[in-house]
C-alpha positions as CSV (number, residue, x, y, z in Angstrom):
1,X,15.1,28.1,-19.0
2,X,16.1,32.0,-18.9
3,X,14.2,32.4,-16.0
4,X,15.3,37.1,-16.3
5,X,13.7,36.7,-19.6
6,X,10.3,34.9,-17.6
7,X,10.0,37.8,-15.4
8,X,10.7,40.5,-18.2
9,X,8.3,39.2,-20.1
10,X,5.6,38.6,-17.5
11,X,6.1,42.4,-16.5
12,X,5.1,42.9,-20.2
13,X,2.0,41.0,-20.0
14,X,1.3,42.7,-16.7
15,X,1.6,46.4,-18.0
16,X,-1.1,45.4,-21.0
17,X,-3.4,43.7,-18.6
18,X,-3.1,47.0,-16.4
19,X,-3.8,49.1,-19.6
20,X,-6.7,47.1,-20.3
21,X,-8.3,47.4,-16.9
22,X,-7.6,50.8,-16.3
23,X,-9.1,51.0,-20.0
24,X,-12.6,50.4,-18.6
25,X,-12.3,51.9,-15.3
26,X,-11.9,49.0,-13.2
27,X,-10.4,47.8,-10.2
28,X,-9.1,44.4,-9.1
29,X,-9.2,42.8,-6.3
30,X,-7.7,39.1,-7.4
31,X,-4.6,38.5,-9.3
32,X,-3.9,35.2,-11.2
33,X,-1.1,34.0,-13.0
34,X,-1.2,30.9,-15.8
35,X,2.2,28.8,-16.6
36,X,2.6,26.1,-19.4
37,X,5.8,23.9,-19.6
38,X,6.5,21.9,-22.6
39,X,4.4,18.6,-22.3
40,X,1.4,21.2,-21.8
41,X,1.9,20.8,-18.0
42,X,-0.4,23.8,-16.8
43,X,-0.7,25.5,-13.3
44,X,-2.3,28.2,-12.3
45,X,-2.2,30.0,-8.8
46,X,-3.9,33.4,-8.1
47,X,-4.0,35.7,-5.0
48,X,-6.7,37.5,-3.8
49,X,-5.7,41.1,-2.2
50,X,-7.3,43.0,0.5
51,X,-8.9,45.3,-0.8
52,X,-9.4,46.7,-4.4
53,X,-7.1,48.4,-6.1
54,X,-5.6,50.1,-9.3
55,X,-1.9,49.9,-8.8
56,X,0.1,48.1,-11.8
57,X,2.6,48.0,-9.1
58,X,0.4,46.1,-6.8
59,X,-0.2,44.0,-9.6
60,X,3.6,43.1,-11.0
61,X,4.6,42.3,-7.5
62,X,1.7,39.9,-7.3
63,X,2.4,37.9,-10.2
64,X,6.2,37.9,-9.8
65,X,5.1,36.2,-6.1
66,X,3.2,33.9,-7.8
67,X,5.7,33.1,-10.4
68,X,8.6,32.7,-8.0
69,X,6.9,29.0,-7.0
70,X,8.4,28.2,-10.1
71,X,11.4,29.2,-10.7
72,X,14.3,26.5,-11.0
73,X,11.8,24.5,-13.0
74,X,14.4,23.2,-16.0
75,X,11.3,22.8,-18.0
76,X,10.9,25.3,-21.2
77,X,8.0,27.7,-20.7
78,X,5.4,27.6,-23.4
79,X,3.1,29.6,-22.4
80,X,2.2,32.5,-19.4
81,X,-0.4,34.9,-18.8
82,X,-2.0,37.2,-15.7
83,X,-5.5,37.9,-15.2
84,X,-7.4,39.9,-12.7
85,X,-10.4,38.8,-11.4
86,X,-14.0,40.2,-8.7
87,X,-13.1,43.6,-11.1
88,X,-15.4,46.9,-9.5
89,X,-16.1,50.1,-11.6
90,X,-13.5,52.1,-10.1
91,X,-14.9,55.3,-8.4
92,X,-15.1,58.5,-10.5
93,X,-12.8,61.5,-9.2
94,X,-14.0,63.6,-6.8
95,X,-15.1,66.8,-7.6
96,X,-12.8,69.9,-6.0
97,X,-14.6,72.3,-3.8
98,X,-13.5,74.8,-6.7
99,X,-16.3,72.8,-9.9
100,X,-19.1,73.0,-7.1
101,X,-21.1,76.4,-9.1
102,X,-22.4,78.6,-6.5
């Protein structure tokens, strides 16, 4: 198992799953990763964060976490996704003093 190839490819995952949620405006406040080996053995572990956020960062580094329980399993991968989960309507900008009309 090319475990460099796992992580690239999760990263991918993660930057369309960030897409998405920034998409429709939302924030995340729990990030989950799912992980199928041959023989349709399935796990799933998740991580909920502090606070809300927005950050694809915040989000890559979450799943890689979660995926590194994993790594050194000989076992070919046949499946892996990320999902984000208790999602907010992120807040709308804040106006500058300069768009107040006066």
């Amino acid at each position: 198992t090319d475990w460099t190839l796992i992580r690239e490819t999760l990263d991918s995952v993660v930057h369309n799953l960030w897409l998405r949620a920034k998409g429709q405006g939302v924030r995340f406040r729990t990030v989950g990763i799912k992980i199928r080996f041959e023989g349709f053995v399935t796990h799933m572990r998740e991580r909920t964060l502090g606070t809300h956020v927005t950050d694809e960062d915040v989000m890559r580094a979450t799943c890689r976490e979660l995926l590194a329980e994993f790594e050194g399993e000989k076992r070919a991968v046949r499946l892996l996704g990320a999902r984000v989960s208790h999602l907010q309507k992120a807040a709308a900008a804040q106006k500058g003093i300069t768009e107040f009309g006066g």
